[in-house]
C-alpha positions in Angstrom: -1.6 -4.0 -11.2 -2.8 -4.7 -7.7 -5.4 -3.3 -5.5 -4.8 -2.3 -2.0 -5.9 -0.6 1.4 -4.9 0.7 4.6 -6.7 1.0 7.9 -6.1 2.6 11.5 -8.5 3.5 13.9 -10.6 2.2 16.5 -10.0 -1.9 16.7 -12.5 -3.6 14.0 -12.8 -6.7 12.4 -10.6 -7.8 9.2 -14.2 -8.6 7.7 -15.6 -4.8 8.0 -12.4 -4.1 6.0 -11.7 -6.8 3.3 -14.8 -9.5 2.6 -18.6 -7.9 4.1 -18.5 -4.5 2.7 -19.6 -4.4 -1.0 -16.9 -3.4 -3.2 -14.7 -4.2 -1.1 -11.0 -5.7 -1.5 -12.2 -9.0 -1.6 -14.8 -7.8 -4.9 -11.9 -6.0 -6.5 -10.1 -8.9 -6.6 -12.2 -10.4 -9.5 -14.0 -7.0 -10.3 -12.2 -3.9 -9.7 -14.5 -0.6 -10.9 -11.7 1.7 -11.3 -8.6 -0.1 -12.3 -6.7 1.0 -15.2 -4.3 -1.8 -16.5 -5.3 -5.5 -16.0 -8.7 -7.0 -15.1 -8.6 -9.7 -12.5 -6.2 -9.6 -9.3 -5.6 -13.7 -8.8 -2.0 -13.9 -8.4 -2.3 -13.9 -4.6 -3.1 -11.6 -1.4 -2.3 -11.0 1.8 -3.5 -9.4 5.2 -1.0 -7.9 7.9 -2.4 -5.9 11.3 -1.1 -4.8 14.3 -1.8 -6.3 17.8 -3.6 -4.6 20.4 -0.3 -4.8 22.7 2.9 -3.8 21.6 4.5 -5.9 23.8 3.2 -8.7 21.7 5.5 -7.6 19.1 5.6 -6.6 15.6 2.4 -7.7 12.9 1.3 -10.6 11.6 1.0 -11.5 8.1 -1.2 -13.6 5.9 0.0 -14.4 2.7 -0.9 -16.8 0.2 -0.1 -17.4 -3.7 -4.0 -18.1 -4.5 -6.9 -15.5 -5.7 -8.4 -14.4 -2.2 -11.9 -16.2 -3.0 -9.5 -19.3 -3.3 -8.9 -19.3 0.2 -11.8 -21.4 2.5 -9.6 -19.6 5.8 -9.6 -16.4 5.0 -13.6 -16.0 5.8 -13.4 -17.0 9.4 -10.5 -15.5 10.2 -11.7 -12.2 9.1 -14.6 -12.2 11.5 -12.8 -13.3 14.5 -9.5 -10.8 14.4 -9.6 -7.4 14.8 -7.5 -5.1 14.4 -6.4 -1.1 15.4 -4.7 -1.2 12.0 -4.7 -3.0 8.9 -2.9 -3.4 5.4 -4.3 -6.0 2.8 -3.5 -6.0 -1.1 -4.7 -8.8 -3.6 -2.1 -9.2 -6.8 -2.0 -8.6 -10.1 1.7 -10.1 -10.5 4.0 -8.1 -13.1 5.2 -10.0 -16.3 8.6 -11.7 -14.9 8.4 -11.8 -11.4 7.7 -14.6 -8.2 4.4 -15.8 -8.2 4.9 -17.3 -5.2 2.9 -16.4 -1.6 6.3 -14.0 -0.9 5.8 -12.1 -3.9 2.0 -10.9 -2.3 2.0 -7.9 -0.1 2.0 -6.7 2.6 5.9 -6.9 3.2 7.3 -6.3 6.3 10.4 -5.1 8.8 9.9 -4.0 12.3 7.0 -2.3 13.3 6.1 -1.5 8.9 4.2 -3.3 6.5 4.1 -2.1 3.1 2.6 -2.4 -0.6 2.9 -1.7 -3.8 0.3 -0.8 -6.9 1.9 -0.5 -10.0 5.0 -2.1 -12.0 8.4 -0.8 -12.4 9.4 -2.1 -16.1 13.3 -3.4 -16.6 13.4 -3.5 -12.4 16.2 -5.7 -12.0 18.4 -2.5 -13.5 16.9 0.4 -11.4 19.2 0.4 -8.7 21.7 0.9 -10.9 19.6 3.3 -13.1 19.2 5.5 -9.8 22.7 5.3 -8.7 21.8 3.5 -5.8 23.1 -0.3 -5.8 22.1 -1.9 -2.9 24.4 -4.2 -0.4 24.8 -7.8 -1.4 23.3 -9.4 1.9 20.1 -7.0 1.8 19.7 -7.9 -2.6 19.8 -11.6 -1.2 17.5 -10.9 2.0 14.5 -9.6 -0.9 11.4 -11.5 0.3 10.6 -12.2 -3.7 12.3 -11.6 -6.6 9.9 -9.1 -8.0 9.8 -4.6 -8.5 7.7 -4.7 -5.6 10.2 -6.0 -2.7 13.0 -4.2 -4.3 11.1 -1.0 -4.2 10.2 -2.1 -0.5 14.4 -2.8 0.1 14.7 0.8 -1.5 12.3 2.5 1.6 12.9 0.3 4.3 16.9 1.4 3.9 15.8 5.0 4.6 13.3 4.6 6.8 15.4 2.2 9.2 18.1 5.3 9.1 15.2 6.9 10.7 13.9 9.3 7.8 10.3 10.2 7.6 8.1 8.0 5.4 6.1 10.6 3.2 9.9 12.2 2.2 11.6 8.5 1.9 7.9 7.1 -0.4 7.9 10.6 -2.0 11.4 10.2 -2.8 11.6 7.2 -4.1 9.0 7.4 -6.5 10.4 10.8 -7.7 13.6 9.4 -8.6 12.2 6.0 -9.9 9.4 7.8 -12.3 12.7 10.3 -13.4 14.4 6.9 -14.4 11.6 4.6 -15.8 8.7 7.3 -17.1 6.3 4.9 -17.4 6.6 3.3 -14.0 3.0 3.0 -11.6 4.5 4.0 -8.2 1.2 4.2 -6.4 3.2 3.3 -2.5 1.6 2.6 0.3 2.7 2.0 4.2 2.2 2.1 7.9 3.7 2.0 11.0 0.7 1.1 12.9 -0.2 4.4 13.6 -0.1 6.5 10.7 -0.5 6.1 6.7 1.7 7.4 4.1 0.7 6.6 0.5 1.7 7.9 -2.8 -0.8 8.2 -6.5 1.3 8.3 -8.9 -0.1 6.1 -12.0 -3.7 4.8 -10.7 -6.0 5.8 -8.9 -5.9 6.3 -4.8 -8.7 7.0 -2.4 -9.4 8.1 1.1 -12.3 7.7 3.8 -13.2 9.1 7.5 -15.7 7.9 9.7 -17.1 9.6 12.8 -15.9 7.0 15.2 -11.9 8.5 14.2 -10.3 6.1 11.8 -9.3 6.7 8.7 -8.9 4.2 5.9 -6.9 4.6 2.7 -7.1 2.5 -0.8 -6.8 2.2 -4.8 -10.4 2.2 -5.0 -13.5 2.8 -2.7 -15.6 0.4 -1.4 -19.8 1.0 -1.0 -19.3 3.1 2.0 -20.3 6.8 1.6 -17.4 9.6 2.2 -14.9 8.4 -0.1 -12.4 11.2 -1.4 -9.9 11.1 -4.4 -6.2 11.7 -4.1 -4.9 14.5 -6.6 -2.7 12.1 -9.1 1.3 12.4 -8.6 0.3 13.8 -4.9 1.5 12.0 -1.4 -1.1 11.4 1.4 -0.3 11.6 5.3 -3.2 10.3 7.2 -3.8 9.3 10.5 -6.9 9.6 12.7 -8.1 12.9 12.5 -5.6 14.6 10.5 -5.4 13.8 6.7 -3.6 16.1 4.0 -2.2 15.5 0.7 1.2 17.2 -0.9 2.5 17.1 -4.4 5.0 14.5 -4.7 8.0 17.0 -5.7 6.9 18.8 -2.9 7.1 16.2 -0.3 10.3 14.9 -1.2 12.0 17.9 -0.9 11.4 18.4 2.7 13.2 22.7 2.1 9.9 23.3 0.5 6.9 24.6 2.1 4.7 21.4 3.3 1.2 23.0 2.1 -1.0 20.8 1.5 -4.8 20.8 -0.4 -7.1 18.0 0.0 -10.0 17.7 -3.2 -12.9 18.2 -3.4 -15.0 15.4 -2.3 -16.2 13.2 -5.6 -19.8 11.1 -5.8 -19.0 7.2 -6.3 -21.4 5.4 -8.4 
C-alpha cells in the first residue's frame, strides 16, 4: 500500500503539508496509524504542485526511488516552495512491479497529477479482463511498468476526451473492483483546482481550514477537523465545497448526484 494526500487552497509551503506537521506524510512513511496492509512505505515518494502562474506551465514533480527520510533535499526544498496545490504519496511498491523513481507517484499529463493507494492483483491482464486494451504506443508510453500507471493510462484516456474526473475515477474503479474483487482502488487526482478521490479498500480522509483550502489524504495528520470518507464512496472537493457520493452512484452520471458527508470522527 501507499499513503497519499492532496492539497488546494491558499499558496503554503510543501513543509506545512508533508515534513513539520506531526503525523504527517513524511511520519507515515515509516509509521502509518491507520494503514491496513503493509507497515513501512520505503519504496519511494514523490511531490508534484502547481505554479502560481499558469503561464509558467504545467506541475513540477519530484520523484525519487528512496524512503522520503532518505532524501537530505527534500527538507529544504519543502520550506522554500509553496504551493496553491499539492499532491505527494510515499510507496509501498506492489509485489512485481518497477521500483524505480518512475514507479512513485504523483504521475502526470497536462495540467493532472495523480496517485494511487492500493494494488490491482494479476494487473498486466486487466485491460483485457475489462474489455478495454489499450493502444500500443500509449502501453509503451506507461511511466513504470506497475498497476499504478496503467490504472493512471486507464483515467487519463477519459479524462483527455474531456470526461469528468469523479465519473471517469468512479468508473474505473467500479469496473476494475467488478473484475479483480479484491483490488484496493483508493484513486486520487487534481487538476490544480479541484480534488477527486475514491475509498474503496483503505482508509481516506478529509480536512478544512478557515483560511479556504481543503486537503485530502489516506490518513490524517495531528491537525484537528479531520473527517472520514464513507468506504466504496467518491469525494469532490475543492475550496469551500466538499461532498461525497457512493461510487455506483458517481459513475453512473443518470443517477441522482446526492451526496452525504459523515459525521465528523475524533482522531487519537
Amino acid at each position: 500500500m501507499c499513503r497519499h494526500l492532496a492539497y488546494v487552497g491558499p499558496p503554503v509551503p510543501l513543509a506545512r503539508l508533508l515534513t513539520d506537521v506531526p503525523h504527517g506524510l513524511y511520519e507515515q512513511s515509516w509509521a502509518p496509524r491507520r494503514q491496513r496492509y503493509g507497515t513501512v512505505n520505503a519504496d519511494g515518494f514523490g511531490v508534484g504542485w502547481y505554479p502560481a502562474d499558469p503561464a509558467d506551465g504545467p506541475p513540477a514533480r519530484y520523484r525519487r526511488a528512496v524512503p522520503i527520510w532518505a532524501d537530505g533535499n527534500l527538507p529544504g526544498l519543502a520550506r522554500v516552495v509553496r504551493s496553491h496545490a499539492v499532491l505527494a504519496a510515499v510507496r509501498d511498491a506492489t509485489v512485481g512491479t518497477s521500483q524505480d523513481e518512475c514507479a512513485a507517484a504523483p504521475y502526470g499529463g497536462g495540467d493532472w497529477l495523480f496517485s494511487h493507494n492500493g494494488a490491482v492483483p494479476d494487473w498486466p491482464r486487466l485491460t483485457d479482463d475489462l474489455g478495454a486494451p489499450l493502444p500500443a504506443a500509449t502501453l509503451l508510453e506507461l511511466e513504470a511498468r506497475c498497476d499504478s500507471a496503467l490504472l493512471w493510462a486507464l483515467a487519463r484516456t477519459r479524462l483527455d476526451a474531456g470526461e469528468p474526473p469523479g465519473t471517469v475515477l468512479a468508473g474505473l474503479v467500479t469496473r476494475t473492483a467488478a473484475v479483480r474483487p479484491t483490488a484496493r482502488l483508493n484513486l486520487l487526482v487534481t487538476d490544480g483546482r479541484t480534488i477527486t478521490a475514491t475509498r474503496h479498500g483503505d482508509t481516506l480522509w478529509y480536512r478544512t481550514d478557515d483560511g479556504g483550502g481543503v486537503c485530502v489524504a489516506s490518513e490524517p495528520d495531528a491537525a484537528d477537523g479531520w473527517q472520514e470518507v464513507p468506504e466504496h464512496s467518491l469525494l469532490l472537493a475543492s475550496p469551500g465545497s466538499v461532498r461525497a457520493l457512493p461510487l455506483d452512484q458517481a459513475a453512473d452520471p443518470t443517477r441522482s448526484p446526492s451526496a452525504h458527508l459523515p459525521e465528523r470522527t475524533p482522531i487519537p
